[in-house]
HTML snippet that shows the backbone in 3Dmol.js (N, CA, C, O; Angstrom):
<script src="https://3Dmol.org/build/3Dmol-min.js"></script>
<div id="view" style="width:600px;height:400px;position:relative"></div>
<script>
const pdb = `
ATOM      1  N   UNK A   1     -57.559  28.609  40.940  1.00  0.00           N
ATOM      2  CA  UNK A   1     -58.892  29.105  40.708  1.00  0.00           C
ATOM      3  C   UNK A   1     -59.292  28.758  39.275  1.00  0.00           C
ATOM      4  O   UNK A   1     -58.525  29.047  38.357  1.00  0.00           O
ATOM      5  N   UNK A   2     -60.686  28.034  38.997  1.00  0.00           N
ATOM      6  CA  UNK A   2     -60.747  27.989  37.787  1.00  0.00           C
ATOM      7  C   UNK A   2     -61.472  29.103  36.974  1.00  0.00           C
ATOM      8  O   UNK A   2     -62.492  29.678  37.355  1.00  0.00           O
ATOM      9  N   UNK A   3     -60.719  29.367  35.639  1.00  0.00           N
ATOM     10  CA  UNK A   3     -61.316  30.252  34.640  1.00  0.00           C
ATOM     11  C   UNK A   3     -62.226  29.702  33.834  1.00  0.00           C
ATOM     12  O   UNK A   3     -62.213  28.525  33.475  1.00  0.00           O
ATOM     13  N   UNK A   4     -63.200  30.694  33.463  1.00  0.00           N
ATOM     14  CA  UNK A   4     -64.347  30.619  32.713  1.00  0.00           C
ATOM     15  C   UNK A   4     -64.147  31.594  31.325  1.00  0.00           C
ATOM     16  O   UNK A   4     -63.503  32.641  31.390  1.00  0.00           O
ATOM     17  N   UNK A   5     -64.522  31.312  30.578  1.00  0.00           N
ATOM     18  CA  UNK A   5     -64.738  31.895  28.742  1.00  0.00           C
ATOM     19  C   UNK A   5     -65.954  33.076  29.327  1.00  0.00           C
ATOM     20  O   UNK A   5     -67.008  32.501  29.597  1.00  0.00           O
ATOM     21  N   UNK A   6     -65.979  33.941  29.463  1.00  0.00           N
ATOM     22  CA  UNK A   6     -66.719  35.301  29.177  1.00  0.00           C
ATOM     23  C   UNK A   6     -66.680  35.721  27.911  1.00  0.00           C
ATOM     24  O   UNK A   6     -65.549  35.706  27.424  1.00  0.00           O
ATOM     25  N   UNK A   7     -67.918  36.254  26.913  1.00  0.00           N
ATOM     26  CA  UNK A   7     -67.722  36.830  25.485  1.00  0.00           C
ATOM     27  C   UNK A   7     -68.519  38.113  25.823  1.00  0.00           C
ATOM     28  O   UNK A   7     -69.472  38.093  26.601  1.00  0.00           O
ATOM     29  N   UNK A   8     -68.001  39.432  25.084  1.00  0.00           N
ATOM     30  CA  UNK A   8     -68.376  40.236  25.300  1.00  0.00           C
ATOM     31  C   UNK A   8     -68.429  41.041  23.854  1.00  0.00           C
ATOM     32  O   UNK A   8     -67.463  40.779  23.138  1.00  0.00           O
ATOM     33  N   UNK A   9     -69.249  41.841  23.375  1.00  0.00           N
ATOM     34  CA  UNK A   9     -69.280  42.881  22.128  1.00  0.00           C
ATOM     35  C   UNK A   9     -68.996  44.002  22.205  1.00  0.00           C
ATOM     36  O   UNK A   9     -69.657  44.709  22.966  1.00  0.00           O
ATOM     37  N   UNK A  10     -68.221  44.405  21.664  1.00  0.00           N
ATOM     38  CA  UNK A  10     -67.372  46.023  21.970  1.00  0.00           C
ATOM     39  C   UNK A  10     -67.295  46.261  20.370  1.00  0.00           C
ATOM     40  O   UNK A  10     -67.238  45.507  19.398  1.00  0.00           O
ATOM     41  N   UNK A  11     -67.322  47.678  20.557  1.00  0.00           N
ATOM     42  CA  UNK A  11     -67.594  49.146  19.355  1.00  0.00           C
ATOM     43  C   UNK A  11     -66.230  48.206  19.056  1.00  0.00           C
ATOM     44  O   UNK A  11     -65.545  47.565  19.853  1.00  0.00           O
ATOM     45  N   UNK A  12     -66.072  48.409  17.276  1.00  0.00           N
ATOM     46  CA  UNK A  12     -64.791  48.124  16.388  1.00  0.00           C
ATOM     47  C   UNK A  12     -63.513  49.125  16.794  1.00  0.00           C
ATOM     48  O   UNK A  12     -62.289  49.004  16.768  1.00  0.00           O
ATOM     49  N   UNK A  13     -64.532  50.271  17.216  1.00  0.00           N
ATOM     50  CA  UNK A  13     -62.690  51.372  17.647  1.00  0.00           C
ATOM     51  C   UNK A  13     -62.541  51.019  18.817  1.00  0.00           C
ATOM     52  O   UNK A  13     -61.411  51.437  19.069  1.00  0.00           O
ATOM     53  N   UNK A  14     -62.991  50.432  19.891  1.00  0.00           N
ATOM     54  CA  UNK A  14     -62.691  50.225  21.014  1.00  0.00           C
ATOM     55  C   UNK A  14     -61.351  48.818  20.966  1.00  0.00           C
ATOM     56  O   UNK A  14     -60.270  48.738  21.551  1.00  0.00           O
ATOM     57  N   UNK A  15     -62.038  47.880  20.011  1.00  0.00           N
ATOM     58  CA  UNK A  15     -61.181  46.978  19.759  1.00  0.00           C
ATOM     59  C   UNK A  15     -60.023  47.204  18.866  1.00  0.00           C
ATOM     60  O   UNK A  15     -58.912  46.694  19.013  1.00  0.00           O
ATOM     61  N   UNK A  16     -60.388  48.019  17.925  1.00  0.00           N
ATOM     62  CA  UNK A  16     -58.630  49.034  17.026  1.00  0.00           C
ATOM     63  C   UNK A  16     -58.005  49.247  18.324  1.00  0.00           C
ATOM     64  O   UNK A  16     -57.221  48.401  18.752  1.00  0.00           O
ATOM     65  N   UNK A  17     -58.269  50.267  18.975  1.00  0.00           N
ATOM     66  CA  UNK A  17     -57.485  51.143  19.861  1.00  0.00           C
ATOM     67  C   UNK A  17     -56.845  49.461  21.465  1.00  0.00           C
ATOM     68  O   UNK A  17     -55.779  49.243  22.042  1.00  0.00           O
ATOM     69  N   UNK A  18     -57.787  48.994  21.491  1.00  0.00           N
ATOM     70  CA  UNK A  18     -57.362  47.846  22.518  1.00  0.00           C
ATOM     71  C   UNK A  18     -55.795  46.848  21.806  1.00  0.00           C
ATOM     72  O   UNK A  18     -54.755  46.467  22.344  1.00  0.00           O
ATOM     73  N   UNK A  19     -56.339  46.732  20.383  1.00  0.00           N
ATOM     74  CA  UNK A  19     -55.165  46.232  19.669  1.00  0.00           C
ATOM     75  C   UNK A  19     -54.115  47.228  19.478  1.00  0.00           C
ATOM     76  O   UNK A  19     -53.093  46.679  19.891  1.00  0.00           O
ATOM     77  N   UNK A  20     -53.898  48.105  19.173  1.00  0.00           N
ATOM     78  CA  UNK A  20     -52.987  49.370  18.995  1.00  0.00           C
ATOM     79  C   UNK A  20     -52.437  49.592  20.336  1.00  0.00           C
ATOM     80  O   UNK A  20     -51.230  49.825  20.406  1.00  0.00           O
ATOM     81  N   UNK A  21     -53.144  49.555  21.423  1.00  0.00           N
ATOM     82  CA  UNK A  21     -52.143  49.789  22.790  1.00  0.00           C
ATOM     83  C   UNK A  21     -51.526  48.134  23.233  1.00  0.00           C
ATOM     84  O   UNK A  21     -50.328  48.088  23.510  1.00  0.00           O
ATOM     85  N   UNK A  22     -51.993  47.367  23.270  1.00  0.00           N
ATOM     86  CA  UNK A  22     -51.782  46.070  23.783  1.00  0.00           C
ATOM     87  C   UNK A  22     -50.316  46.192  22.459  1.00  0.00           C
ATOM     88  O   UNK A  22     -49.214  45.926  22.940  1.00  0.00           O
ATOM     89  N   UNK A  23     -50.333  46.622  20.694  1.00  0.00           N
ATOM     90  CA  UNK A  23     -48.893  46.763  20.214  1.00  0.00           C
ATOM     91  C   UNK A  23     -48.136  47.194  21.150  1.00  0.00           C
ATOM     92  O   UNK A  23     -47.174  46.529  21.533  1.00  0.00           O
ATOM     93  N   UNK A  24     -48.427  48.292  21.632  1.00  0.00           N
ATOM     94  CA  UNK A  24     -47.300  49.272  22.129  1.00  0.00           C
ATOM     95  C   UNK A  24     -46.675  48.609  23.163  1.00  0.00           C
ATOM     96  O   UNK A  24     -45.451  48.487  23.121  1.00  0.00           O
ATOM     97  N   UNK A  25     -47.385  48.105  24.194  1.00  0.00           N
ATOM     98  CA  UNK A  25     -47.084  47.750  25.495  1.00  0.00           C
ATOM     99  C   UNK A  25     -46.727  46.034  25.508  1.00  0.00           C
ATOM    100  O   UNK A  25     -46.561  45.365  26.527  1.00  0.00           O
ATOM    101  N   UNK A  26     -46.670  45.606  24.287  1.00  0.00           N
ATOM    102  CA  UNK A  26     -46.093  44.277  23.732  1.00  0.00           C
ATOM    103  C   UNK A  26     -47.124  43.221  24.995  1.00  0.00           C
ATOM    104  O   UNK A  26     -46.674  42.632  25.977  1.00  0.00           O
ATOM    105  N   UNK A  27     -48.119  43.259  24.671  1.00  0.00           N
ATOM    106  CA  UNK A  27     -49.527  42.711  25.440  1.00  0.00           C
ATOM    107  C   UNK A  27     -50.668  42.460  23.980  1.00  0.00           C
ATOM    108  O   UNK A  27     -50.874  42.987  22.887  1.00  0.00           O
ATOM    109  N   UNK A  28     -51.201  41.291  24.815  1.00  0.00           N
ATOM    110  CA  UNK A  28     -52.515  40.886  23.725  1.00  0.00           C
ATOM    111  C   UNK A  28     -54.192  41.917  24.222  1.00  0.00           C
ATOM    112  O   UNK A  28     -54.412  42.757  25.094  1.00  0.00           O
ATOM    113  N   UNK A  29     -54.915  41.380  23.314  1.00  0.00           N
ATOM    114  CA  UNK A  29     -56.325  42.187  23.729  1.00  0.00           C
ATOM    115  C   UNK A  29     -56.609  41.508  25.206  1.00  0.00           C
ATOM    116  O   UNK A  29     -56.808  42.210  26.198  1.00  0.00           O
ATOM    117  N   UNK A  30     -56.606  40.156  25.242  1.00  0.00           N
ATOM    118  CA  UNK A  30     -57.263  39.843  26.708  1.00  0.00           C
ATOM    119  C   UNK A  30     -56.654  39.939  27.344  1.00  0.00           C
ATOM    120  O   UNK A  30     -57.177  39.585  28.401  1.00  0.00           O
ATOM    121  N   UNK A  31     -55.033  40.441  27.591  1.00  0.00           N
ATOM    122  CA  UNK A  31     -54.598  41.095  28.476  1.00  0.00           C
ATOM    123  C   UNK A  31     -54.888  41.621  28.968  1.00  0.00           C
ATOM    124  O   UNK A  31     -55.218  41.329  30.117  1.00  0.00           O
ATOM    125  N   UNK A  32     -55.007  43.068  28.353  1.00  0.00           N
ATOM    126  CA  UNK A  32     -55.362  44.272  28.586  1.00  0.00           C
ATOM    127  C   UNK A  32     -57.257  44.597  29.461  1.00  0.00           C
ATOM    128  O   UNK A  32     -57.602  45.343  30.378  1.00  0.00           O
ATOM    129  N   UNK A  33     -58.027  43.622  28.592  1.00  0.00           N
ATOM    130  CA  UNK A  33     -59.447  43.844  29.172  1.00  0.00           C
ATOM    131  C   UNK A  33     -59.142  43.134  30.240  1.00  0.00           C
ATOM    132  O   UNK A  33     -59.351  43.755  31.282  1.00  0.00           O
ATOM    133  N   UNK A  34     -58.651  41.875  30.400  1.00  0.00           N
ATOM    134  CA  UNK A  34     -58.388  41.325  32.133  1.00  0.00           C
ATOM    135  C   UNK A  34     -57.627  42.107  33.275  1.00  0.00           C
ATOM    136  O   UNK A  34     -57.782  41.877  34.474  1.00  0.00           O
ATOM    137  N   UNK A  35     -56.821  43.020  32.767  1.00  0.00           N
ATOM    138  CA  UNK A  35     -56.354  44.167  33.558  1.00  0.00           C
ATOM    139  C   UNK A  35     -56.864  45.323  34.027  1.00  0.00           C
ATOM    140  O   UNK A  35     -56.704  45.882  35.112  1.00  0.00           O
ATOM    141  N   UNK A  36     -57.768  45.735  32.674  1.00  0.00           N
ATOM    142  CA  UNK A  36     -58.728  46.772  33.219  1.00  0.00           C
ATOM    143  C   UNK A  36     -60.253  46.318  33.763  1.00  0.00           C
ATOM    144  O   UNK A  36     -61.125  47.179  33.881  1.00  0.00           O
ATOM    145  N   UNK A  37     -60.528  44.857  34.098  1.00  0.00           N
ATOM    146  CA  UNK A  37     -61.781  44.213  34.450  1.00  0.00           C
ATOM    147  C   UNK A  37     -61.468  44.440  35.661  1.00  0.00           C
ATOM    148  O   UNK A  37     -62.275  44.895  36.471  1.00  0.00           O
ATOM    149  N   UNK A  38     -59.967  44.085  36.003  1.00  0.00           N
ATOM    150  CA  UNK A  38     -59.425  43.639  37.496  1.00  0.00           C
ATOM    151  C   UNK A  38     -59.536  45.013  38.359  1.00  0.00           C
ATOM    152  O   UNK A  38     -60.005  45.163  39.487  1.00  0.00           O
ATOM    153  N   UNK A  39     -58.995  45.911  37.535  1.00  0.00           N
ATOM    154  CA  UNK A  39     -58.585  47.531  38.081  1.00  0.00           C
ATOM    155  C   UNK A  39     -60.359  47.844  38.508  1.00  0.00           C
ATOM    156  O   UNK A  39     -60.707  48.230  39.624  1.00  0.00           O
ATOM    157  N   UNK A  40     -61.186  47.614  37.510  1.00  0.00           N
ATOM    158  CA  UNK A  40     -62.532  48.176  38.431  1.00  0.00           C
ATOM    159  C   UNK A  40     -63.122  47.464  39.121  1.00  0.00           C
ATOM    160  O   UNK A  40     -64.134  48.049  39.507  1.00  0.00           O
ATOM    161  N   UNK A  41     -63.041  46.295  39.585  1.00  0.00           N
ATOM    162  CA  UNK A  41     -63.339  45.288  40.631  1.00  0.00           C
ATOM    163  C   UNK A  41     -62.632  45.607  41.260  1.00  0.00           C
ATOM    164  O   UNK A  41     -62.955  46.628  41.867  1.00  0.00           O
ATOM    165  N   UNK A  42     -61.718  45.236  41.473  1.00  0.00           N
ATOM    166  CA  UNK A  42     -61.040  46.482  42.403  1.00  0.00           C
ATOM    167  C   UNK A  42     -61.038  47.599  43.243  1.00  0.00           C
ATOM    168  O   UNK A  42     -60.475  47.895  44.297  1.00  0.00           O
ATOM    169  N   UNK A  43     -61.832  48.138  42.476  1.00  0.00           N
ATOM    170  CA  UNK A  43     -62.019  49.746  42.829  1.00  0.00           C
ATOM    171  C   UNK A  43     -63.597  49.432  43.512  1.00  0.00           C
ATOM    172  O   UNK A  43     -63.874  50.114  44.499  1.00  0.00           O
ATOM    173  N   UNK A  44     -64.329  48.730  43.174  1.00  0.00           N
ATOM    174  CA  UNK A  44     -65.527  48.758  43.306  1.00  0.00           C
ATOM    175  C   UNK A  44     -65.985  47.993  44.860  1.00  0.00           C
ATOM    176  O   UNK A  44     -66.700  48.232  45.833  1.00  0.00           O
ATOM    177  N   UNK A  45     -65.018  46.890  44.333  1.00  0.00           N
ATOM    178  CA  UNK A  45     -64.774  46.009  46.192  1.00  0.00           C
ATOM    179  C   UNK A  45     -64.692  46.922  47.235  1.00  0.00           C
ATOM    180  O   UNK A  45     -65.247  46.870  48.332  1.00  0.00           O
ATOM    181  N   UNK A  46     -63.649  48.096  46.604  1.00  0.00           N
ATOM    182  CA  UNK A  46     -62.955  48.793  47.706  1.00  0.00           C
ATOM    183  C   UNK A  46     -64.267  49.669  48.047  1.00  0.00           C
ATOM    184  O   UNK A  46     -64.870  49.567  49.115  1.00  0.00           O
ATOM    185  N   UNK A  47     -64.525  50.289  47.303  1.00  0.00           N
ATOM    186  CA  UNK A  47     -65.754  51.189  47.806  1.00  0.00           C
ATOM    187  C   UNK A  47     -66.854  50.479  48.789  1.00  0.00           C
ATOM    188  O   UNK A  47     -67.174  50.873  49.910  1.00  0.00           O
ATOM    189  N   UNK A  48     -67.397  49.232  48.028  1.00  0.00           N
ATOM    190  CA  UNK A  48     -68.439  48.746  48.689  1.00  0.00           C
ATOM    191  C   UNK A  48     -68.114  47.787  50.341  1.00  0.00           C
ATOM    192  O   UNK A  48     -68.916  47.392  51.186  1.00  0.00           O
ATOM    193  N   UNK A  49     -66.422  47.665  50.263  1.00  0.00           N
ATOM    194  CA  UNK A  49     -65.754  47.066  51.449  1.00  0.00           C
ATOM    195  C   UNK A  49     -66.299  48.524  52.594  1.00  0.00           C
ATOM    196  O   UNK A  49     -66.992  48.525  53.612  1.00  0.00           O
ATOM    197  N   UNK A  50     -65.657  49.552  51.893  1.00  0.00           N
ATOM    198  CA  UNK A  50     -65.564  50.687  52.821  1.00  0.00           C
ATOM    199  C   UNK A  50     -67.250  51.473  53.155  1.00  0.00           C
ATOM    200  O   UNK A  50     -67.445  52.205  54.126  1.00  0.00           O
ATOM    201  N   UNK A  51     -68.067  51.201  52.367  1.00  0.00           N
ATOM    202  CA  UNK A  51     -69.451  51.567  52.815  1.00  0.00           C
ATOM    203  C   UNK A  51     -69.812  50.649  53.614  1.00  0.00           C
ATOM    204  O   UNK A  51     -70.653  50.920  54.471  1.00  0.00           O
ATOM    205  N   UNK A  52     -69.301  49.438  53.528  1.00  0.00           N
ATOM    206  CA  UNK A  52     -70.046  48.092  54.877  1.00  0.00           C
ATOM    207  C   UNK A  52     -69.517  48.315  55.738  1.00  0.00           C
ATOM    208  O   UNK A  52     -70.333  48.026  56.614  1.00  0.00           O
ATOM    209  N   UNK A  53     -68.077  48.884  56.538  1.00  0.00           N
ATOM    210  CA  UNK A  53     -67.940  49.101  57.209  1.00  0.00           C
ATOM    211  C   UNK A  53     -68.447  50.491  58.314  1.00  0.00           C
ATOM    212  O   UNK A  53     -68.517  50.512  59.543  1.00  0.00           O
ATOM    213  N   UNK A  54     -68.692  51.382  57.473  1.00  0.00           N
ATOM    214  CA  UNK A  54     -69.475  52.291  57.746  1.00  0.00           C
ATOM    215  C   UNK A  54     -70.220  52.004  57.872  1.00  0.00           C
ATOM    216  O   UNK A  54     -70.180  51.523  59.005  1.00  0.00           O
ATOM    217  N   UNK A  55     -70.958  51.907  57.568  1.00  0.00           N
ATOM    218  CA  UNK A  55     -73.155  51.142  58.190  1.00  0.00           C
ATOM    219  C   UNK A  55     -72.658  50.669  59.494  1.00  0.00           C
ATOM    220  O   UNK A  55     -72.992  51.206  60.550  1.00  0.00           O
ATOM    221  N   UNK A  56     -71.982  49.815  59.430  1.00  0.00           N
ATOM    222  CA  UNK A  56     -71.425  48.709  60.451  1.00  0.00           C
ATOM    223  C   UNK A  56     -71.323  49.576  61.907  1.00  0.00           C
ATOM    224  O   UNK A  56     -71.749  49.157  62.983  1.00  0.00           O
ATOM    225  N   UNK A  57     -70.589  51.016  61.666  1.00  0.00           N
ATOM    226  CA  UNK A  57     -69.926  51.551  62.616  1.00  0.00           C
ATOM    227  C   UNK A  57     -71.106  52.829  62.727  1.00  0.00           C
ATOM    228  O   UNK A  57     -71.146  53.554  63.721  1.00  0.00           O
ATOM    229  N   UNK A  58     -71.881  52.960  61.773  1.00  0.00           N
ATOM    230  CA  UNK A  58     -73.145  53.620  62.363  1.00  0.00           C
ATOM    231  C   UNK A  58     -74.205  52.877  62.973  1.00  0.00           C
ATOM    232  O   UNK A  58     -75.071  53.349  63.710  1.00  0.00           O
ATOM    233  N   UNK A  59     -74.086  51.724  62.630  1.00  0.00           N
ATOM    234  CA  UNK A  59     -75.350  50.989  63.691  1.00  0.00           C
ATOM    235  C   UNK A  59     -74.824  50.441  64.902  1.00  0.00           C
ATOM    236  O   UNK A  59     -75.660  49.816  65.554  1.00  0.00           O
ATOM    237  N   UNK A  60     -73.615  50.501  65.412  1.00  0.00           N
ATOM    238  CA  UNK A  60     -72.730  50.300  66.536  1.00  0.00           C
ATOM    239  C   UNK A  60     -73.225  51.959  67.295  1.00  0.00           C
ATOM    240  O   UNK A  60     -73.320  52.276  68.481  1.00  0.00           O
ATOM    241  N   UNK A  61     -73.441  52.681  66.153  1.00  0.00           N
ATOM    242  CA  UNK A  61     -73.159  54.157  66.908  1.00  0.00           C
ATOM    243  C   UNK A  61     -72.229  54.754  67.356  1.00  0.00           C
ATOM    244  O   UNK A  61     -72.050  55.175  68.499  1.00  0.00           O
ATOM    245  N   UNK A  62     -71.497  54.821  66.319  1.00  0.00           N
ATOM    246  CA  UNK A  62     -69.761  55.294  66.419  1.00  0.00           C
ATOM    247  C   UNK A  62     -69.731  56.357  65.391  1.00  0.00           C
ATOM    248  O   UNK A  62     -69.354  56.210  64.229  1.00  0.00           O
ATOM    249  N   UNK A  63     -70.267  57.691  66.062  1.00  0.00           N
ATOM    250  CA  UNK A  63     -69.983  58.733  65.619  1.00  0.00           C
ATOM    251  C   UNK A  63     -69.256  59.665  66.002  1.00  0.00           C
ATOM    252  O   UNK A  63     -69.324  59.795  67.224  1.00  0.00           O
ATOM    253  N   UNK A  64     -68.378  60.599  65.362  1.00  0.00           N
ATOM    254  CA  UNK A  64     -67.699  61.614  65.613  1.00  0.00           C
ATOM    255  C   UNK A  64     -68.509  62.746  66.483  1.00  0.00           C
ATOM    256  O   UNK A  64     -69.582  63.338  66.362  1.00  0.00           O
ATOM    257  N   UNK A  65     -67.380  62.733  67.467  1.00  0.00           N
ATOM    258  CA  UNK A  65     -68.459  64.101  68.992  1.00  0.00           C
ATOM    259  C   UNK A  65     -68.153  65.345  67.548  1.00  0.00           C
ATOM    260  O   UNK A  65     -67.318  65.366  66.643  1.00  0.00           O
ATOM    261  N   UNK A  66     -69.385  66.334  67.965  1.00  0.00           N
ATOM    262  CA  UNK A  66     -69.246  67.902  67.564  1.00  0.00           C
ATOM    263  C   UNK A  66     -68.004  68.413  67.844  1.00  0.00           C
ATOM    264  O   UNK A  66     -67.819  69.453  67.211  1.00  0.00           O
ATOM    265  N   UNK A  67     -67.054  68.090  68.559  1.00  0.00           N
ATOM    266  CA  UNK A  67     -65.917  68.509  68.557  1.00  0.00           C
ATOM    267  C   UNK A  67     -64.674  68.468  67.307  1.00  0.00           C
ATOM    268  O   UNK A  67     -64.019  69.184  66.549  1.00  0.00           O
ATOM    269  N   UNK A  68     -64.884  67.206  67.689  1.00  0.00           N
ATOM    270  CA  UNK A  68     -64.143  66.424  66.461  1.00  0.00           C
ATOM    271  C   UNK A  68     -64.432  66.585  65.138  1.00  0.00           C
ATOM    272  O   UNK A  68     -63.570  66.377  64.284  1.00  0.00           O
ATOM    273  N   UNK A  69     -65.565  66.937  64.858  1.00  0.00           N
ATOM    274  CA  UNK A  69     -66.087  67.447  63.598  1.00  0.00           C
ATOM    275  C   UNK A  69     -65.569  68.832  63.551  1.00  0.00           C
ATOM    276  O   UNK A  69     -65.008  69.220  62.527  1.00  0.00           O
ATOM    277  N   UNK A  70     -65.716  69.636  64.610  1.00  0.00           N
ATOM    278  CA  UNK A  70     -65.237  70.862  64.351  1.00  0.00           C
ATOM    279  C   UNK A  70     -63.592  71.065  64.284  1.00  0.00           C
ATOM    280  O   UNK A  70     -63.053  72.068  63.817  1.00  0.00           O
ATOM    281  N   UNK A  71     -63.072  70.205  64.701  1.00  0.00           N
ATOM    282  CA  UNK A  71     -61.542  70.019  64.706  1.00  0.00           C
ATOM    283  C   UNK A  71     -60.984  69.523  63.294  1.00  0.00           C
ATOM    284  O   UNK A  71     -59.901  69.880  62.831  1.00  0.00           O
ATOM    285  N   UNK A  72     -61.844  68.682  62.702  1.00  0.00           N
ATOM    286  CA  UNK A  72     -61.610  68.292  61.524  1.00  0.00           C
ATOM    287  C   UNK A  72     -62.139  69.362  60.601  1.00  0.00           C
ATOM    288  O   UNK A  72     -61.567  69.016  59.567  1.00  0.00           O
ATOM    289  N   UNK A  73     -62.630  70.106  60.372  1.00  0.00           N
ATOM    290  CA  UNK A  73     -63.169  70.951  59.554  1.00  0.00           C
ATOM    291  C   UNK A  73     -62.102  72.128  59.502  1.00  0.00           C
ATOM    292  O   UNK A  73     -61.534  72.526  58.485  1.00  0.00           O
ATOM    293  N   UNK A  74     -61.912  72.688  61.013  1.00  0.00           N
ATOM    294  CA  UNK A  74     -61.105  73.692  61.037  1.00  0.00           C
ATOM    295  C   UNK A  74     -59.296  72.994  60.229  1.00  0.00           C
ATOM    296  O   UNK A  74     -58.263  73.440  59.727  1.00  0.00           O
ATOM    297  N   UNK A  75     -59.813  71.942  60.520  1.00  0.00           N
ATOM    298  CA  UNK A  75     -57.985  71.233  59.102  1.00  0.00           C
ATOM    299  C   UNK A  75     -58.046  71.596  58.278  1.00  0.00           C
ATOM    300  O   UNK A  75     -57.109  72.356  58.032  1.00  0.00           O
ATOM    301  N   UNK A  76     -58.898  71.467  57.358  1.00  0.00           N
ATOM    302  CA  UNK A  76     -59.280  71.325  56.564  1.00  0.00           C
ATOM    303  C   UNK A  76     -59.801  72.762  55.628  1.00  0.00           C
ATOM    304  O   UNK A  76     -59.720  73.081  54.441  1.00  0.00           O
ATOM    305  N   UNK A  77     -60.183  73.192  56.469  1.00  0.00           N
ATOM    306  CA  UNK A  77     -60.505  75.003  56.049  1.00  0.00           C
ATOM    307  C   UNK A  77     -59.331  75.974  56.353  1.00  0.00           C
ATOM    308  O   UNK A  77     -59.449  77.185  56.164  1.00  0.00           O
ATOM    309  N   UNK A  78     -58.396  75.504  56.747  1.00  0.00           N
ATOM    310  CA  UNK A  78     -57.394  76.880  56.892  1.00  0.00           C
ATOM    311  C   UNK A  78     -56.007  76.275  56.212  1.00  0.00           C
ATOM    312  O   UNK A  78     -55.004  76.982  56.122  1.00  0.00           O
TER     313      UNK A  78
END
`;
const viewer = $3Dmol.createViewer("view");
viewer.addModel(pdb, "pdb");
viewer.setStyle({}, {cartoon: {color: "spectrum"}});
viewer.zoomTo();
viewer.render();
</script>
């Protein structure tokens, strides 16, 4: 896959503290921001994976009977 140069401006303590942990954990700065770029793409895929599938399965019309709702609730409440 090819990489691209992204530049970005960040607060001076954001970049102290990015250098000060990347010491600790014997890691550079673009380590660390490529790790935590990855972790919320990540997270964000996952959400927006899991809302498309939902739409998906409400416009199919695949809803839970009143039962099942009440079966799941009563889990959940006692």
């Amino acid at each position: 896959m090819e990489k691209v140069n992204v530049t970005v401006r960040l607060e001076q303590d954001t970049v102290k503290f990015l250098d000060d942990l990347g010491k600790s954990r014997d890691r550079d700065r673009s380590y660390l921001i490529k790790e935590a770029l990855n972790s919320y793409i990540s997270l964000h895929k996952w959400q927006l994976d899991e809302i498309k599938k939902a739409i998906a399965e409400a416009d199919a019309g695949d809803f839970a009977t009143e039962e099942e709702m009440e079966a799941l609730f009563k889990k959940w409440t006692q």
